[in-house]
C-alpha positions in Angstrom: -23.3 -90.7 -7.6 -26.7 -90.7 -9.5 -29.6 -90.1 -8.1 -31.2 -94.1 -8.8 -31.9 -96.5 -5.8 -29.1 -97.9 -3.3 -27.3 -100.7 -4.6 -26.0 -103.7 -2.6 -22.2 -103.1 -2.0 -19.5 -106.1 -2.5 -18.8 -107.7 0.9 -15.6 -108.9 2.6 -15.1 -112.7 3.5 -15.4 -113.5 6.6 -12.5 -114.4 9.2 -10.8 -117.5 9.8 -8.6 -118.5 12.9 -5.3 -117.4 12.4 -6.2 -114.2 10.5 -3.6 -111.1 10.3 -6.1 -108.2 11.2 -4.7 -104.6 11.5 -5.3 -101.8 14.0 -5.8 -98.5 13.0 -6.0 -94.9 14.3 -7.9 -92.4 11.7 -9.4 -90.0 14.2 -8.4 -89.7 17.9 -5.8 -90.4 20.0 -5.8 -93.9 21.2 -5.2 -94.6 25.4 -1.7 -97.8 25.0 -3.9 -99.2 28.3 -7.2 -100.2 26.3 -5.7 -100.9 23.1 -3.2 -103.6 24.7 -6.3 -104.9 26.6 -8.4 -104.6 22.9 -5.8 -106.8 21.5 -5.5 -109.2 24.2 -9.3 -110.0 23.1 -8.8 -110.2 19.5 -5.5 -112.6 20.4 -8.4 -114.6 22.4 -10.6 -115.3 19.2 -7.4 -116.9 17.5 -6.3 -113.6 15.6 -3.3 -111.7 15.1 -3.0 -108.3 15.4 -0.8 -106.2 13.7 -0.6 -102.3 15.2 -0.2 -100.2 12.5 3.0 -97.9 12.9 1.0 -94.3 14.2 -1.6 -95.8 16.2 -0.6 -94.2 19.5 1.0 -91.4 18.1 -0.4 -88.0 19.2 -0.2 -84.9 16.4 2.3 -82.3 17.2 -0.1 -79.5 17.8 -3.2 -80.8 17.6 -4.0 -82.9 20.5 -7.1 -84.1 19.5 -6.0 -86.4 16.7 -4.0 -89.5 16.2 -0.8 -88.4 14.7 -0.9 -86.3 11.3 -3.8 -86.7 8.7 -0.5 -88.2 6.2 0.2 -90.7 8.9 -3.0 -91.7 10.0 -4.3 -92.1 5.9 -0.4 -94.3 4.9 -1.5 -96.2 7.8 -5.0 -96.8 6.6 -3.9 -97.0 3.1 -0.8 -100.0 3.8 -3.1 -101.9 5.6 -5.8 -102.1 2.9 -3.0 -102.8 0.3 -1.1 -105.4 2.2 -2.6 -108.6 0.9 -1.8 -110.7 4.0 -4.5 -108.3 6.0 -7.5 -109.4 6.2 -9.5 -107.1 8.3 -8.8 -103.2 8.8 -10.3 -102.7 12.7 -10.6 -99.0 13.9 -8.8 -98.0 17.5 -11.2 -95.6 18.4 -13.1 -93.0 17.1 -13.4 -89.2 18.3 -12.2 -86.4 15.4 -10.1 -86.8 12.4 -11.5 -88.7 9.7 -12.6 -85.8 7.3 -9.3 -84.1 7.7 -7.4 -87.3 5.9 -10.2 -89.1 3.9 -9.5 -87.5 0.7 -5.2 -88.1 1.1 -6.1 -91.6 0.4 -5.9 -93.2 -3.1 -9.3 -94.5 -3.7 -8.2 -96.0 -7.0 -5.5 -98.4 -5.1 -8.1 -99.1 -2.4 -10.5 -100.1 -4.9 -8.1 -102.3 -6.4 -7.1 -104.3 -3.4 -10.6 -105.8 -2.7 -13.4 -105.2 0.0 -11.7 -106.0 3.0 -13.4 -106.6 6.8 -13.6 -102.8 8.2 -14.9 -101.9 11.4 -15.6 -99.1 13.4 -17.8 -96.4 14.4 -18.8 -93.0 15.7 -16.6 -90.6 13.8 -15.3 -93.9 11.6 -19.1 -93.0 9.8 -17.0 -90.9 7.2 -15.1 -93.9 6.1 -18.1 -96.0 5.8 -19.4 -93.9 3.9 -16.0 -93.0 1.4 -15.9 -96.6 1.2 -19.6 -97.1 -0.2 -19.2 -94.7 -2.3 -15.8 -94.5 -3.8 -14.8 -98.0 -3.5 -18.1 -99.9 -3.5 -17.7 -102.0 -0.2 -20.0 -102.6 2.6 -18.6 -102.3 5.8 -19.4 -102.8 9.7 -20.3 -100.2 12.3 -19.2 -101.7 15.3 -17.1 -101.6 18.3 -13.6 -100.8 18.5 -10.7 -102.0 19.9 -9.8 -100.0 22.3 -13.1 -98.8 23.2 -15.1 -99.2 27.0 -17.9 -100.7 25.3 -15.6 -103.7 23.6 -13.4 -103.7 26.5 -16.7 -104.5 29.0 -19.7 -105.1 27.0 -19.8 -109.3 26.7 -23.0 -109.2 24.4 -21.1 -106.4 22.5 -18.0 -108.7 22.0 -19.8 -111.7 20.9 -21.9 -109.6 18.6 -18.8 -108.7 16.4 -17.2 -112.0 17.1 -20.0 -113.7 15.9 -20.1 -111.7 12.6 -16.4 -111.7 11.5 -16.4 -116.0 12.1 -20.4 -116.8 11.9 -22.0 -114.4 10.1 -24.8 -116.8 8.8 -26.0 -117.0 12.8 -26.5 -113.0 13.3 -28.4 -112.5 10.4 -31.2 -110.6 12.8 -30.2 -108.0 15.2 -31.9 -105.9 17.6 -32.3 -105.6 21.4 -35.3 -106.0 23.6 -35.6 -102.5 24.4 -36.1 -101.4 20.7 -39.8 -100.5 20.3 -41.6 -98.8 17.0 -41.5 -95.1 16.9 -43.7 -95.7 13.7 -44.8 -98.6 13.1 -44.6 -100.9 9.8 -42.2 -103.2 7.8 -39.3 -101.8 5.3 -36.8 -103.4 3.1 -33.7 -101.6 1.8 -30.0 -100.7 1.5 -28.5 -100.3 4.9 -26.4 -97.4 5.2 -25.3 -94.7 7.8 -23.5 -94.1 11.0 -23.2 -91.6 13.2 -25.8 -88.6 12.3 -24.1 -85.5 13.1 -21.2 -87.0 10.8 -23.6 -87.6 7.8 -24.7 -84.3 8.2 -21.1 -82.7 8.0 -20.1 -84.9 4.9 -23.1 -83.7 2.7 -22.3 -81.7 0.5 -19.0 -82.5 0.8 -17.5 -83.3 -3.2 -17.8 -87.0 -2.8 -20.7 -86.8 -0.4 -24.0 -89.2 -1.3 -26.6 -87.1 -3.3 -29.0 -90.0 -3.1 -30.0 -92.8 -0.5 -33.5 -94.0 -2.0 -34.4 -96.9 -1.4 -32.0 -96.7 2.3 -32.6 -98.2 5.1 -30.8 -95.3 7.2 -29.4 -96.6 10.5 -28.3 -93.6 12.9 -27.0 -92.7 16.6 -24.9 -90.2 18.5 -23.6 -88.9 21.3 -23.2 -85.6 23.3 -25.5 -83.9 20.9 -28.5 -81.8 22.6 -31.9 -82.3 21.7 -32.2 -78.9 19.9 -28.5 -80.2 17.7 -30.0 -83.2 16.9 -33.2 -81.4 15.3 -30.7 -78.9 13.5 -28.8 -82.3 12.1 -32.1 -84.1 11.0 -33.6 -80.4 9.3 -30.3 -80.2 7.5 -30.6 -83.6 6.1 -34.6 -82.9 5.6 -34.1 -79.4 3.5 -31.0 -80.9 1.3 -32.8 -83.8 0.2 -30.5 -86.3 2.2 -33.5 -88.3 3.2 -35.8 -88.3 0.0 -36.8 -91.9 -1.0 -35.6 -93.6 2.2 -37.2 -97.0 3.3 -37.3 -96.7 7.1 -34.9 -95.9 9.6 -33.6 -97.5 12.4 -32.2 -95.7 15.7 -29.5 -96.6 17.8 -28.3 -95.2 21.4 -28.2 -91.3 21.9 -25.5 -91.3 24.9 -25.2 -88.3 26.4 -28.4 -86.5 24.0 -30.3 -85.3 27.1 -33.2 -86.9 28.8 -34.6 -89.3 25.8 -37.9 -88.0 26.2 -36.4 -85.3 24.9 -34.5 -86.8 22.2 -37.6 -89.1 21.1 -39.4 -85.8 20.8 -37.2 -84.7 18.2 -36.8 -87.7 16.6 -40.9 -88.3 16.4 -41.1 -84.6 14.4 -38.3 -84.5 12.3 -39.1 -88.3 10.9 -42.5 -89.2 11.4 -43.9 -87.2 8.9 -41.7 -88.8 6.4 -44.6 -91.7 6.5 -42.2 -95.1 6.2 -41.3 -97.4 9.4 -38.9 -96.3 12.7 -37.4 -98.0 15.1 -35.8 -96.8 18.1 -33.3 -98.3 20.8 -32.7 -101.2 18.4 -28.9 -101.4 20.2 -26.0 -100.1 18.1 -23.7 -97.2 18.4 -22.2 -95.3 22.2 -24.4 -97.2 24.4 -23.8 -99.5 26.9 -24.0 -102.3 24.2 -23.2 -101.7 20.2 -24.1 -104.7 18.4 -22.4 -104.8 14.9 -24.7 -103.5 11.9 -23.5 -104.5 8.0 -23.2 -101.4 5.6 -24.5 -101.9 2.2 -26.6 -105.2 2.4 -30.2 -105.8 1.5 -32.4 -105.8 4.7 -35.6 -105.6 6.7 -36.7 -103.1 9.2 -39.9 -104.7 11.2 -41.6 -102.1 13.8 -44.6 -104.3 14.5 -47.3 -101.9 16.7 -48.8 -105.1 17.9 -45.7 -105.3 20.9 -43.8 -107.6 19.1 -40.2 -107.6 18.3 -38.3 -104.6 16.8 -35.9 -106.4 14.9 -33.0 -105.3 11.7 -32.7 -108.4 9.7 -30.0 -109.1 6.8 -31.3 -110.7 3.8 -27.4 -112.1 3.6 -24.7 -112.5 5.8 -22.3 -109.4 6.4 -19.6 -111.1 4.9 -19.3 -114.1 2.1 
């Protein structure tokens, strides 16, 4: 990738009742309880599910993953290339993604089309593989067989609304998200899950530029004094040279969020462009869905007004 400003990415079109959308496993093993009870809902916005054929397998050794990294990628892959699919919807996240991302064929993914993909947490190494080797924005946001989709209501309709009426969530953010610096930025959304960008840099198909990127990040389980190793890593490489503004999501499990804001306040305030905190995606209690790739705005008014993310286009055509 060269080193010029972010690009918009070529979105998917959105869903219509009746749509074939298929369920896949790239990282952990997925719990048959929550996924039947994930696609009970999707069969409840008029969609039909189709499980792909290693979703609740569990690898021979490795307990931690979904099945092997050839299974998990065919069933990635098969679903992307079958041109009845229209959406690609992530089980669950956990570990696995960067042990099978580079066993798929890019050049055939390309091929077939942007296509609705959803996900998060660990799913961050996909959105990113597809932005980069494929050109196609994507959605972080809730999986099927995840608590959060399972319980959340405002975190259901979120993603509902997106995949059926994108046009009416073109602004996103929740009341809790305040200005951790303030001002207004526009860019390239892009991002994920921190500690996963972190681990893909440097990586051969990593990104080796994101100016002019509005970064959106999160996490979970990661200490205060991990989460300023992840952000220095990013800071010394270069990861976050030319960036817009950034815009933070939940940090479940991070430590008391005085602690994590601490951080957050030294590692990016000094890089002099807007921050928003608690704006409502990623392992909290709700995960609103966030488009990849698309031209937006990051407001962080200090006058107490709202925090808000706001698409300059719908997440998908």
């Amino acid at each position: 990738m060269t080193r010029g400003t972010l690009q918009p990415l070529a979105r998917a079109a959105r869903l219509r009742p009746g749509a074939r959308v298929a369920v896949v496993a790239p990282s952990g093993p997925v719990p048959a309880d929550r996924l039947e009870r994930g696609l009970d809902l999707l069969r409840g916005w008029d969609l039909e599910p189709v499980v792909a054929p290693h979703v609740l397998d569990t690898h021979p050794e490795l307990d931690h993953l979904a099945g092997t990294d050839e299974h998990r990628a065919r069933d990635l892959q098969e679903a992307w290339c079958d041109p009845s699919v229209d959406a690609v919807l992530c089980a669950r996240g956990g570990y696995g993604a960067h042990r099978m991302v580079d066993l798929l064929d890019w050049t055939g993914l390309r091929a077939a089309g942007p296509k609705v993909f959803v996900g998060y947490s660990d799913i961050t190494v996909l959105h990113e593989a597809f932005a980069l080797r494929a050109g196609f924005s994507t959605l972080h946001g809730p999986m099927v067989a995840t608590e959060v989709f399972l319980k959340d209501a405002a975190t259901r309709e979120a993603l509902r609304s997106t995949l059926f009426e994108p046009d009416s969530v073109r602004t996103l953010g929740l009341d809790a998200a305040a200005p951790l610096v303030p001002g207004t930025a526009r860019g390239i959304t892009y991002g994920g899950c921190v500690s996963l960008l972190a681990a893909d840099a440097g990586t051969p198909h990593a990104r080796t530029s994101a100016r002019g990127g509005l970064l959106v990040i999160e996490d979970i389980t990661e200490d205060p004094y991990r989460l300023d190793g992840i952000l220095t890593r990013l800071l010394r490489i270069g990861a976050l040279d030319g960036i817009a503004g950034v815009a933070c999501g939940s940090w479940q499990d991070c430590g008391p969020y005085e602690r994590v804001r601490a951080v957050l306040a030294d590692r990016l305030g000094g890089l002099g462009i807007p921050v928003v905190e608690e704006l409502g995606f990623g392992h909290g209690p709700t995960a609103l869905t966030v488009p990849l790739g698309v031209p937006a705005v990051l407001d962080a008014p200090a006058d107490g007004g709202r925090c808000t993310l706001t698409v300059d286009v719908p997440a998908l055509r």
